[in-house]
C-alpha positions in Angstrom: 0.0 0.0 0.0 2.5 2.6 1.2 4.3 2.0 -2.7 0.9 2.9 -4.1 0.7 6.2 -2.5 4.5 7.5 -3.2 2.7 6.5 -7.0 0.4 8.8 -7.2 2.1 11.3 -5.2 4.9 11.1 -7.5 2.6 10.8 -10.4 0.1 14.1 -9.1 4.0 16.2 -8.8 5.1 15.1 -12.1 1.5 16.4 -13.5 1.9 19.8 -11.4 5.9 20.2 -12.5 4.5 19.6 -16.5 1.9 22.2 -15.8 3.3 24.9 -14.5 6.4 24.5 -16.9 3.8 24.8 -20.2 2.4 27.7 -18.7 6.4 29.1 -18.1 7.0 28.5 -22.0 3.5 30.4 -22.9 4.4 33.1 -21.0 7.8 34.0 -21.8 7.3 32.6 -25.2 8.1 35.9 -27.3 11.1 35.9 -25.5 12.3 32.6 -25.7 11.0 32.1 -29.0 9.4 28.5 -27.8 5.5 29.7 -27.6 3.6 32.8 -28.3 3.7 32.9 -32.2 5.2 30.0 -32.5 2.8 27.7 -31.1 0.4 29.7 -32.6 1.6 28.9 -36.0 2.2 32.5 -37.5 5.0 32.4 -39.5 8.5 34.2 -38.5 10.6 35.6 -40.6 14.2 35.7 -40.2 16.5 37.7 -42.7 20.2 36.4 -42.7 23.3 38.0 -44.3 24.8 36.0 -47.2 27.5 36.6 -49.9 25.5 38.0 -52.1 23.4 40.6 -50.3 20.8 39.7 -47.4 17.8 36.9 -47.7 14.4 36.9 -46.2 12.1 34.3 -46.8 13.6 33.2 -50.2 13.9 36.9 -51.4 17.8 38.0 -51.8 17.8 41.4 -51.9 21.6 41.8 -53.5 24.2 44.0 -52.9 24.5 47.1 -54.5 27.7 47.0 -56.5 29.1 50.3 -57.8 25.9 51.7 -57.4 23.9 49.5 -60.0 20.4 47.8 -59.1 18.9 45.8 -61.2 15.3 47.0 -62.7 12.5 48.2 -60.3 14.7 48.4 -57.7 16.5 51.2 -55.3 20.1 51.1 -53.5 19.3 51.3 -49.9 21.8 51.1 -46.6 20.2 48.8 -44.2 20.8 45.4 -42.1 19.0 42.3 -41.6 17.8 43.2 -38.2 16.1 46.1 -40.2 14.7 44.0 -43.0 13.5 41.5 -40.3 11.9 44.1 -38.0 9.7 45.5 -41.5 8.7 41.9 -41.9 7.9 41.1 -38.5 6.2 44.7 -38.1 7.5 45.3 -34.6 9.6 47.9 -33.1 12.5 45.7 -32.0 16.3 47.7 -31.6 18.9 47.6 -34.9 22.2 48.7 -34.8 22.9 51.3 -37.2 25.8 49.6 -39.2 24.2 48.8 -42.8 25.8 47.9 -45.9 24.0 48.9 -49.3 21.7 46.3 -51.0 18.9 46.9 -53.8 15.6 46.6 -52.9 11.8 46.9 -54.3 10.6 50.8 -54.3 7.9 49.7 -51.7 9.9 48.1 -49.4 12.5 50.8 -49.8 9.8 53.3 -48.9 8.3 51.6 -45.5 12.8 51.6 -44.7 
């Protein structure tokens, strides 16, 4: 009998430690990145610097070479933190370092 009890005592904390710890990653979830949005299933984007310019979700907006963009598009000095922060629509911080890359008129315009 007393091996029952430890059982369900162990069982009833291991249901209260799972709880509470679900409720942790909900709440700090934006911060952690492990619930909020996540688990919501909105999509995140994350922009990335690469040899040719900076990618976001497929699109490579490339870098501006001796000031020459290709059609439809404008040289602008920005960062992927910037680019990530006009996807995301928030108001997270960016450092101000930027290199020039050619991007669409309307996204050039909401930079």
């Amino acid at each position: 009998m007393a091996w029952e009890d430890d059982s369900k005592t162990m069982l009833i904390g291991f249901v209260i430690v799972l709880i509470v710890g679900i409720n942790i990653i909900l709440f700090f979830g934006d911060i952690t990145n492990l619930g909020g949005n996540a688990l919501t299933g909105a999509a995140t984007v994350n922009c990335i610097d690469t040899t040719s310019g900076i990618s976001c979700n497929g699109n490579t907006f490339v870098l501006a070479h001796d000031n020459i963009c290709p059609y439809n598009t404008v040289k602008v000095c920005t960062n992927n933190c910037e680019l990530t922060r006009l996807y995301a629509n928030d108001d997270r911080a960016c450092p101000t370092a930027c290199i020039d890359v050619c991007v669409p008129t309307n996204i050039a315009e909401k930079l």
